[in-house]
C-alpha positions as CSV (number, residue, x, y, z in Angstrom):
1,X,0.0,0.0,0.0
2,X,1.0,3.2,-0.7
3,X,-0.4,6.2,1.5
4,X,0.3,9.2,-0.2
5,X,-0.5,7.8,-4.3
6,X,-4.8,8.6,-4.7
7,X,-4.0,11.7,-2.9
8,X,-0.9,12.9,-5.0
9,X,-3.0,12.4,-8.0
10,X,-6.2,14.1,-6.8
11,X,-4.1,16.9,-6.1
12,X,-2.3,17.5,-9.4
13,X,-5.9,16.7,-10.7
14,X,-7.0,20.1,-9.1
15,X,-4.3,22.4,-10.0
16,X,-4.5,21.1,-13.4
17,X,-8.4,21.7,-13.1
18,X,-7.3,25.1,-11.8
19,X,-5.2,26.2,-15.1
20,X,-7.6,25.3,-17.3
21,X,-7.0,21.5,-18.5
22,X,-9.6,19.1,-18.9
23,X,-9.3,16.5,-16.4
24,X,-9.1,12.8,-16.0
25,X,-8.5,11.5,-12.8
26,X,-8.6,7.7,-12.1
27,X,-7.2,6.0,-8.7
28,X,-6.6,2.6,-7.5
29,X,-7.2,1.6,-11.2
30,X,-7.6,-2.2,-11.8
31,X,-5.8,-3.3,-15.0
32,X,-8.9,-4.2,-17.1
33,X,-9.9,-0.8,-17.4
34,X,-6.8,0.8,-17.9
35,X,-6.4,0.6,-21.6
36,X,-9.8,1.0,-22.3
37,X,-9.6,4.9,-20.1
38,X,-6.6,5.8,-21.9
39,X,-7.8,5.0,-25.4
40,X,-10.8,7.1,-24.6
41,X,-8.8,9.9,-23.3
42,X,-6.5,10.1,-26.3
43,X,-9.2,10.5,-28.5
44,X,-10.6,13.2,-26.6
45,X,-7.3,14.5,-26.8
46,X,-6.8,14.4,-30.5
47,X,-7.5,18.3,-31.0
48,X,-5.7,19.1,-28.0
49,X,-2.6,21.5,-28.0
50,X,-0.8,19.6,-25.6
51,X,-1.4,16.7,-22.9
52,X,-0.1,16.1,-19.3
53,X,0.1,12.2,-18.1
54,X,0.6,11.7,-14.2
55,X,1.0,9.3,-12.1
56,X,1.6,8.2,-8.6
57,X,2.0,4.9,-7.8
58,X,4.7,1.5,-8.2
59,X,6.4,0.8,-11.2
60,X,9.8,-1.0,-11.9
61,X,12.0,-1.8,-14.5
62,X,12.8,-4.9,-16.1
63,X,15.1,-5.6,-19.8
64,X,15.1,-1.9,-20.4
65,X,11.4,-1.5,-20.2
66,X,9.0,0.0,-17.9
67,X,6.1,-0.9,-16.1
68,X,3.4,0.9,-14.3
69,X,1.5,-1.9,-11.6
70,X,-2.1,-1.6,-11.0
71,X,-3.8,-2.2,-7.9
72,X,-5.2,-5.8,-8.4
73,X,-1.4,-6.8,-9.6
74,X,-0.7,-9.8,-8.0
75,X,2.5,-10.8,-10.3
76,X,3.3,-14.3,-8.7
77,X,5.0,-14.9,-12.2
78,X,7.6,-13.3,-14.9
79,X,5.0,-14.0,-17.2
80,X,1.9,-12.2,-15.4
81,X,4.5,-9.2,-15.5
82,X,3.2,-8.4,-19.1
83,X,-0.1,-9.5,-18.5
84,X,-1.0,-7.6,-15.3
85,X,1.1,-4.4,-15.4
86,X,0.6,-1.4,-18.1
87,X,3.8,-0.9,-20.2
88,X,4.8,2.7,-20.1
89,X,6.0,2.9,-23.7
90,X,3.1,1.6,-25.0
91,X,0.7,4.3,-22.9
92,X,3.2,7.2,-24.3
93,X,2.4,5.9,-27.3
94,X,-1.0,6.4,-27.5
95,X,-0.9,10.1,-26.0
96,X,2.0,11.5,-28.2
97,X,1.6,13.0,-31.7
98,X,4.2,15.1,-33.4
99,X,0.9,18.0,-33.7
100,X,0.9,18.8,-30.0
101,X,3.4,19.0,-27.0
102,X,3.1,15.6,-24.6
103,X,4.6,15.9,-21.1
104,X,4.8,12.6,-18.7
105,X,4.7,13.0,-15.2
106,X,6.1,9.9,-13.0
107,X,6.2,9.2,-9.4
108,X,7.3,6.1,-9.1
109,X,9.0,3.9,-8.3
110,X,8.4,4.0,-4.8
111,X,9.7,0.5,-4.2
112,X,10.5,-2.6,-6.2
113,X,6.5,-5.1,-6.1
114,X,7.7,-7.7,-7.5
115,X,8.7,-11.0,-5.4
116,X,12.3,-11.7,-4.9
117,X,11.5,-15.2,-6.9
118,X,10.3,-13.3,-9.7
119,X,13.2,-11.1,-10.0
120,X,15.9,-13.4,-11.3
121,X,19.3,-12.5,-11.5
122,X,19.7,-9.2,-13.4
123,X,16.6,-9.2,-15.0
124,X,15.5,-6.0,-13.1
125,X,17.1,-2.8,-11.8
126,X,15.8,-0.4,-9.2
127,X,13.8,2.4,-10.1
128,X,12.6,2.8,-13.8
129,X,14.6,2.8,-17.2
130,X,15.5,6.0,-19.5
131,X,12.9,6.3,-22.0
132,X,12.5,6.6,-25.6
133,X,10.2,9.1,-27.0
134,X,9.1,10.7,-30.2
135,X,9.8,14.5,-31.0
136,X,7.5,16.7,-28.9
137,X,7.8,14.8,-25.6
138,X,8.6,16.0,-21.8
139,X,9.5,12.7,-19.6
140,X,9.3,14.1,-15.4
141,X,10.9,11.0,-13.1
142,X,10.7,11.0,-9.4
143,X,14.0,10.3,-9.0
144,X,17.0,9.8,-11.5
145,X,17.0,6.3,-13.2
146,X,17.9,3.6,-11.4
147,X,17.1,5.2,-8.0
148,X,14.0,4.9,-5.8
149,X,11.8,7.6,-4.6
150,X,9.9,8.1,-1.4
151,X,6.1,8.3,-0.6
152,X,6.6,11.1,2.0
153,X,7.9,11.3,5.7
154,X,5.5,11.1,8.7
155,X,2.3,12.9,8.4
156,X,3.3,14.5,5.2
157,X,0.2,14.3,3.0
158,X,2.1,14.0,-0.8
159,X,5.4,12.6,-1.3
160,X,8.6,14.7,-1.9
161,X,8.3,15.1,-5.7
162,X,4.6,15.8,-5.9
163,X,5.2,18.3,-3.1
164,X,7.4,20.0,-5.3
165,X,5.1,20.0,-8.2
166,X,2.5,21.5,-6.2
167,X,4.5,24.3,-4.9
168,X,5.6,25.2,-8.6
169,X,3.6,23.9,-11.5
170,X,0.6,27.1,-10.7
171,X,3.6,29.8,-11.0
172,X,3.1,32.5,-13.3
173,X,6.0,32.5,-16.7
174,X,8.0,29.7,-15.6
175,X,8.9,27.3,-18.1
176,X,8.6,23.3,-17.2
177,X,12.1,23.0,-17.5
178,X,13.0,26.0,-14.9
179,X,10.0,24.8,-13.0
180,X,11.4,21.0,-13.0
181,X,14.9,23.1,-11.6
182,X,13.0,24.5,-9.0
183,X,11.3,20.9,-8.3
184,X,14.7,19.2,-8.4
185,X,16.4,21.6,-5.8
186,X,13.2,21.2,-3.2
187,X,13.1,17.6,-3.1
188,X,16.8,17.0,-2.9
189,X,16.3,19.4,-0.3
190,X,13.6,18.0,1.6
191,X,15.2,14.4,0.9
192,X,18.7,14.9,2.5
193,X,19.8,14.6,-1.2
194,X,18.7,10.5,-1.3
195,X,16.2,11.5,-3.9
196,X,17.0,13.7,-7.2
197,X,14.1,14.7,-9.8
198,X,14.9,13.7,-13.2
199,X,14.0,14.9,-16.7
200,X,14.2,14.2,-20.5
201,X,13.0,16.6,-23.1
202,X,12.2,16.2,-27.1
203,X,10.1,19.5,-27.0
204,X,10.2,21.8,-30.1
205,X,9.5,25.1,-27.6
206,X,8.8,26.0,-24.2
207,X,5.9,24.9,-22.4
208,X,4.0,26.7,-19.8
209,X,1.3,25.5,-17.7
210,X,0.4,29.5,-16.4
């Protein structure tokens, strides 16, 4: 369980809301439904000028590749790892297009969910992989790759990086790469330095959420 995950997202959800995006918000998604949301969603999104994926929750890496884990995940098996978690390439797929500016959100991975039998030997890394994206893309991670994030200390009601997002991502003129700056400095900051936001960028301009 994770303490701190519906609440992160509701709370991006409402200062998205507040700037003016149109909002989906699902939490403690089961996997059936998953694909079926996002395909909706991406339609909706066709005319869009730009579209902002977050989320909150476990993920891991394993061969490279990155997986998001639903909540009714019970991966007992390397072979229920394709069939029960949502591949994060295949979900940026579906939202990028060269016509508008796509920017990923990730906070995650909290903590490695799969079973120490289902591990193997090398076969998977802590924290997530490096991604690779189309032109027109903005990839946000927690924490650099290969590291692991935290879901917030004591009574804190958001973890560390979505903290940070909420403090900055409402500020007038910033840009999302001086705001993910900004974002990277508080939660090193507020982490002792054990956690360090990450980003990758294919965008053709600056993107502003105010």
């Amino acid at each position: 369980p994770l303490r701190n995950a519906a609440r992160d997202a509701n709370d991006i959800a409402g200062a998205l809301e507040r700037l003016g995006f149109e909002v989906t918000l699902l939490t403690d998604v089961a996997g059936a439904t998953f694909w079926d949301k996002v395909d909706a969603f991406s339609l909706k999104a066709e005319t869009a000028e730009s579209v902002v994926f977050f989320y909150s929750g476990h993920a891991f890496q394993m061969n490279g590749a990155n997986y998001l884990v639903p909540v009714d995940a019970q991966l007992t098996s390397r072979e229920a790892i394709r069939t029960e978690t949502w591949n994060l390439d295949g979900i940026i797929a579906r939202l990028q297009d060269r016509k508008r500016q796509t920017l990923i959100f990730l906070d995650a991975c909290r903590n490695d969910p799969l079973p120490q039998s289902v591990r193997g030997t090398g076969s998977a890394a802590d924290g997530l992989a490096r991604l690779q994206t189309g032109v027109g893309t903005f990839v946000a991670f927690a924490t650099e790759p290969g590291a692991v994030t935290y879901d917030g200390a004591g009574e804190a009601p958001n973890s560390p990086f979505t903290t940070a997002l909420l403090e900055n991502i409402e500020t007038p003129g910033i840009s999302v790469s001086d705001m993910m700056i900004n974002v990277r400095n508080e939660v090193e900051e507020r982490t002792f330095r054990r956690q360090t936001p990450w980003d990758q960028s294919s965008l053709r301009e600056q993107f502003y959420f105010n």
